[in-house]
C-alpha positions in Angstrom: 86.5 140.1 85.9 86.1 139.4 89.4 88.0 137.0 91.4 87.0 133.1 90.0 88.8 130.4 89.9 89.8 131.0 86.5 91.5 134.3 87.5 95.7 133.9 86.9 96.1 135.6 89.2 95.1 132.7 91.6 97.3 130.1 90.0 100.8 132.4 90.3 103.6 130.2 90.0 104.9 130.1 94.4 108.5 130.6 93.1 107.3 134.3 93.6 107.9 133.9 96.9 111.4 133.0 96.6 111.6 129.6 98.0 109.6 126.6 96.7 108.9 125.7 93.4 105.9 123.0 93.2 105.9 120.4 91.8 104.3 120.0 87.6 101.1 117.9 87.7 100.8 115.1 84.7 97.9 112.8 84.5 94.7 112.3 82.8 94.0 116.0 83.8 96.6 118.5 85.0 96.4 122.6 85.4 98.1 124.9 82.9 100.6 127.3 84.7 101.1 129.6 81.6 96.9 130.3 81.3 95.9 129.8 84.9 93.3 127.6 83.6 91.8 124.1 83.6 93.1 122.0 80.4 90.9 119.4 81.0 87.9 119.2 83.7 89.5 117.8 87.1 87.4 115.2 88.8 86.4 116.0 92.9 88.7 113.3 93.4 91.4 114.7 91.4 91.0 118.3 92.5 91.3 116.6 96.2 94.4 114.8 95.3 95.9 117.8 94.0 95.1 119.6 97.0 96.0 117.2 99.3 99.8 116.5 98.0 102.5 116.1 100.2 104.0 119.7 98.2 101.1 121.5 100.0 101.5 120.2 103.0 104.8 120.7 103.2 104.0 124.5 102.1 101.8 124.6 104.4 104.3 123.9 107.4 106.7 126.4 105.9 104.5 129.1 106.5 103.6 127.8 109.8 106.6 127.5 111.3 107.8 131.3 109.2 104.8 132.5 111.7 106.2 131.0 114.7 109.5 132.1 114.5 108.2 135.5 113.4 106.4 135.1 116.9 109.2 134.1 118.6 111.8 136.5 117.1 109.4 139.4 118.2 108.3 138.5 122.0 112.0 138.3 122.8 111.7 141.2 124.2 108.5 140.7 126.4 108.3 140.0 130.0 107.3 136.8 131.6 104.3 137.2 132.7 104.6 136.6 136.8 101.1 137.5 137.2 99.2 134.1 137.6 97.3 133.8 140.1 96.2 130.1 140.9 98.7 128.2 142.3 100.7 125.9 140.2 100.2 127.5 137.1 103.6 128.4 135.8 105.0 132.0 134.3 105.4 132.3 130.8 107.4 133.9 128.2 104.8 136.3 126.3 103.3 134.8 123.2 104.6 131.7 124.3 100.8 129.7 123.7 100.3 130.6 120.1 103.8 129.8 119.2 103.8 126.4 120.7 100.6 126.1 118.9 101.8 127.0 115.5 105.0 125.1 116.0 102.7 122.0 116.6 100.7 122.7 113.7 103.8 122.5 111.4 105.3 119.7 112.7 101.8 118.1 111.9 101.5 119.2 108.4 104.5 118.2 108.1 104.1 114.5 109.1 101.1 114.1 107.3 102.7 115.1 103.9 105.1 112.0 104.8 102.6 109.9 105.7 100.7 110.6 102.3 104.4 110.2 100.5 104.6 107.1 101.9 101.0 105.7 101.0 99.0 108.0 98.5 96.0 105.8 99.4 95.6 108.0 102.2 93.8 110.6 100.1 92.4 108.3 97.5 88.2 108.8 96.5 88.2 112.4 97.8 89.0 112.2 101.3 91.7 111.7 104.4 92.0 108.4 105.5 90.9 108.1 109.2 94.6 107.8 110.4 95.3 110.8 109.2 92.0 112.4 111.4 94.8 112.5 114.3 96.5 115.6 116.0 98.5 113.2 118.0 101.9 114.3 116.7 104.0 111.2 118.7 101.3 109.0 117.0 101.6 110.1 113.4 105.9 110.0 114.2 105.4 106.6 115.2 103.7 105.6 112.0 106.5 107.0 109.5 108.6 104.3 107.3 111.3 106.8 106.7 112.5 108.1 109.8 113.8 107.5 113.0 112.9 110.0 115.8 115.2 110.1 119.0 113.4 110.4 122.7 114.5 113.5 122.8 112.1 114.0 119.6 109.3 111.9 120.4 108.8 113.6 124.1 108.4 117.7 122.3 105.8 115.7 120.1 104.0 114.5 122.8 104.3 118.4 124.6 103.4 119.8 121.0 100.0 117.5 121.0 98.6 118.7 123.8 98.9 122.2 122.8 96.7 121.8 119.7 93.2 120.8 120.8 93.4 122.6 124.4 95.8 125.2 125.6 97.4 126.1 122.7 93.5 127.7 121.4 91.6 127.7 124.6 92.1 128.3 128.6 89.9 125.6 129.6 89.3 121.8 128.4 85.6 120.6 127.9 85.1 119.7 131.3 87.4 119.8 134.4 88.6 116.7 134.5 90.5 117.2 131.9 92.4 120.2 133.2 96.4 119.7 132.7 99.8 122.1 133.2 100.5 124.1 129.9 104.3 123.8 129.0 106.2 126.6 128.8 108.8 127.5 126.0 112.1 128.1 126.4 114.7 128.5 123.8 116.0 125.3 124.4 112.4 123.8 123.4 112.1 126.2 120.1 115.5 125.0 119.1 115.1 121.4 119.5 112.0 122.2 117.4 113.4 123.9 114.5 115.9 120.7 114.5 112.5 118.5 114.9 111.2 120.6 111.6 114.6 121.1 109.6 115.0 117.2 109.5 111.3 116.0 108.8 111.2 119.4 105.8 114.4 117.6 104.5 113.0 114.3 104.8 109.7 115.4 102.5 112.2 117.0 100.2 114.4 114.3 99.4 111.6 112.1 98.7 109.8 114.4 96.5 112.7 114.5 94.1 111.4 111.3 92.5 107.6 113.2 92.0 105.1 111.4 93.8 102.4 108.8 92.2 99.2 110.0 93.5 95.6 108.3 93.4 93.1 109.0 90.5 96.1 109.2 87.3 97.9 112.3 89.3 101.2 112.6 89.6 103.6 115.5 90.6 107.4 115.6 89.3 110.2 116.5 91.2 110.4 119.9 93.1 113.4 122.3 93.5 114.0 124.3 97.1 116.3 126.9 96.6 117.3 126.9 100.0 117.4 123.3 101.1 119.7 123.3 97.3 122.1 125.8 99.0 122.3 124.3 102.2 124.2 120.9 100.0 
């Protein structure tokens, strides 16, 4: 048959990929990774929860930030560009927009999946709770129980926010006023944020070894990262 939802294919175990293994879903409904299939109907809510664990968004993120480093890795050997021509604009590394971008976007999945460790309420009845409606990444670091940023930290979240609803995407805001100087990258700032995402990954990781109690009788076991493992 065609591609459904039913297809095995579509439910693969990730540990294909090499790196994480999710985590087993128990409840009053949970998916079958030896058929691919449904053993009992999942409610909306259910289905949400499922998809909304912190395991995805911490997958998520991984891929992210693989992208950005991929990114990175290959406009090492690209020019600044020295071309701009309005005044106070600064040069830039090439590809240095989209990999600030993506680096923001995995430091966001990646608070969100702690946020939702910390409180599964946040995605209970088939939705995100409005505080998690937020690209702010200094805002959703300030609302974490379980860690502690530095300053150093908490000023590249507030240079990775603004990249995500304006110059990380676009070259102009919704109206003028809101025009502001783009950061540039260096590798100082990509290595304080692969510190930045190595400690909040570990973070997610150590909690998830005790599963995580979702809304709507779901619940996740433990998970297993063969490459945070090694690192021990």
């Amino acid at each position: 048959m065609g591609d459904s939802i039913d297809d095995e294919s579509l439910w693969t175990d990730q540990t294909a990929r090499g790196r994480t293994r999710p985590s087993r879903v128990t409840g009053e409904a949970r998916r079958s990774k030896t058929r691919g299939s449904l053993m009992a109907p999942l409610s909306d809510e259910q289905t949400y929860t499922f998809a909304a664990s912190p395991t995805e968004w911490r997958e998520w993120a991984r891929e992210l930030a693989d992208a950005a480093e991929r990114l990175w890795r290959d406009s090492s050997d690209l020019r600044a560009l020295s071309s701009r021509s309005i005044s106070g604009m600064p040069d830039r590394r090439g590809l240095s927009r989209p990999v600030i971008f993506l680096a923001a976007l995995s430091i966001e999945n990646l608070l969100k999946g702690l946020r939702i460790m910390e409180d599964p309420q946040l995605v209970a009845n088939g939705r995100l709770h409005g505080s998690l409606i937020e690209h702010r990444l200094d805002v959703l670091l300030k609302g974490l129980q379980s860690t502690t940023p530095t300053s150093l930290e908490r000023e590249l979240c507030a240079v990775l926010s603004r990249a995500i609803p304006y110059w990380g995407r676009y070259p102009v805001p919704l109206t003028a006023k809101n025009i502001e100087r783009e950061s540039t990258l260096s590798e100082d700032l990509f290595d304080l944020y692969r510190r930045l995402f190595r400690k909040l990954d570990a973070e997610l990781y150590r909690q998830l070894q005790n599963g995580w109690d979702g809304p709507h009788g779901m619940r996740l076991d433990s998970t297993y990262d063969s490459e945070l493992e090694k690192r021990k």
